[in-house]
C-alpha positions in Angstrom: -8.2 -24.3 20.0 -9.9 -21.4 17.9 -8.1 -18.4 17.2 -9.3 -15.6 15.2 -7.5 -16.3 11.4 -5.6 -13.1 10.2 -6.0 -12.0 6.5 -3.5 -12.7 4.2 -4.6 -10.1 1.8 -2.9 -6.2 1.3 -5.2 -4.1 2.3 -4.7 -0.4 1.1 -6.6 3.0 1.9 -7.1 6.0 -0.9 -9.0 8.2 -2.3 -11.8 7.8 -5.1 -10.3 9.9 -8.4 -12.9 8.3 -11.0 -16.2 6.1 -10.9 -17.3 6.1 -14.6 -16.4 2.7 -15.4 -19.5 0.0 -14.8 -18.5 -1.5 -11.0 -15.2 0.2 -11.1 -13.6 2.6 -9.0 -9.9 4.1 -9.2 -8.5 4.4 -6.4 -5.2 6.8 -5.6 -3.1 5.6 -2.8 -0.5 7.9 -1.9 2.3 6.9 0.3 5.1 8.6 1.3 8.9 7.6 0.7 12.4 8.5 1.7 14.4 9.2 -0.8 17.5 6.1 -1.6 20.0 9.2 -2.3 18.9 12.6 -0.6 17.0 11.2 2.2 14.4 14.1 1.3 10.6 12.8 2.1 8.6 12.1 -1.4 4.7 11.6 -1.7 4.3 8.5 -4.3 0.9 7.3 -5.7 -0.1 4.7 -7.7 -3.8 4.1 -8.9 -5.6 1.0 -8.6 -9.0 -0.1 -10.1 -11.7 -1.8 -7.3 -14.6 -4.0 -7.8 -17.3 -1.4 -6.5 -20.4 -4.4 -7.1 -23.4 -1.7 -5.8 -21.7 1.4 -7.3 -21.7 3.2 -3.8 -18.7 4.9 -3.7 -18.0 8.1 -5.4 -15.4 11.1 -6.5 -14.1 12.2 -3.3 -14.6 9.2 -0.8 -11.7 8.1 1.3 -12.2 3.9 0.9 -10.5 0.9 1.7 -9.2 -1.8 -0.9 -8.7 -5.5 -0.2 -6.5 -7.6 -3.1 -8.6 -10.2 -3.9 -8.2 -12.8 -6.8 -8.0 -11.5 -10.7 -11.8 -9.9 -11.6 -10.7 -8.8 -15.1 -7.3 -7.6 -16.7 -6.6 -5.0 -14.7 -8.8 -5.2 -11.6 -7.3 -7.4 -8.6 -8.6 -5.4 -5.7 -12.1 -4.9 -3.7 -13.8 -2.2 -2.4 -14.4 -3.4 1.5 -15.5 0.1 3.6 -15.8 3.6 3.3 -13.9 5.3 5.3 -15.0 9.1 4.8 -17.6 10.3 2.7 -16.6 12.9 0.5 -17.6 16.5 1.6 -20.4 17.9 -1.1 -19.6 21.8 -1.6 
């Protein structure tokens, strides 16, 4: 029997906010949250740094992230798709 394996790994979607560093993207992910207390809706981010291997992505594009093992102290995630290109004014 052969079944299609299902990832283990988190896979998140944000947007591009820097891609100075060598390989590197940062990546905001918003998400939104009730609040515990006042039940009020809240937008929280956090910011994540992607191995970007071909430098492809930049300010502005909408991507997708994929955790992957340790790359260096502070990158554990990979860029895996572009999801929409950022619009050039």
């Amino acid at each position: 029997m052969t079944e299609a394996k299902t990832s283990l790994k988190r896979t998140l979607i944000g947007k591009v906010v820097s891609d100075k560093r060598a390989k590197t993207v940062t990546v905001l992910v918003e998400r939104r949250v009730k609040h515990a207390l006042y039940g009020k809706i809240v937008a929280k981010s956090s910011k994540y740094h992607a191995h970007d291997e071909t430098g492809q992505y930049g300010v502005g594009d909408v991507i997708e992230i994929t955790e992957s093992k340790p790359i260096s102290k502070t990158k554990n995630w990979v860029a895996t798709r572009l999801v929409e290109k950022a619009i050039a004014i």
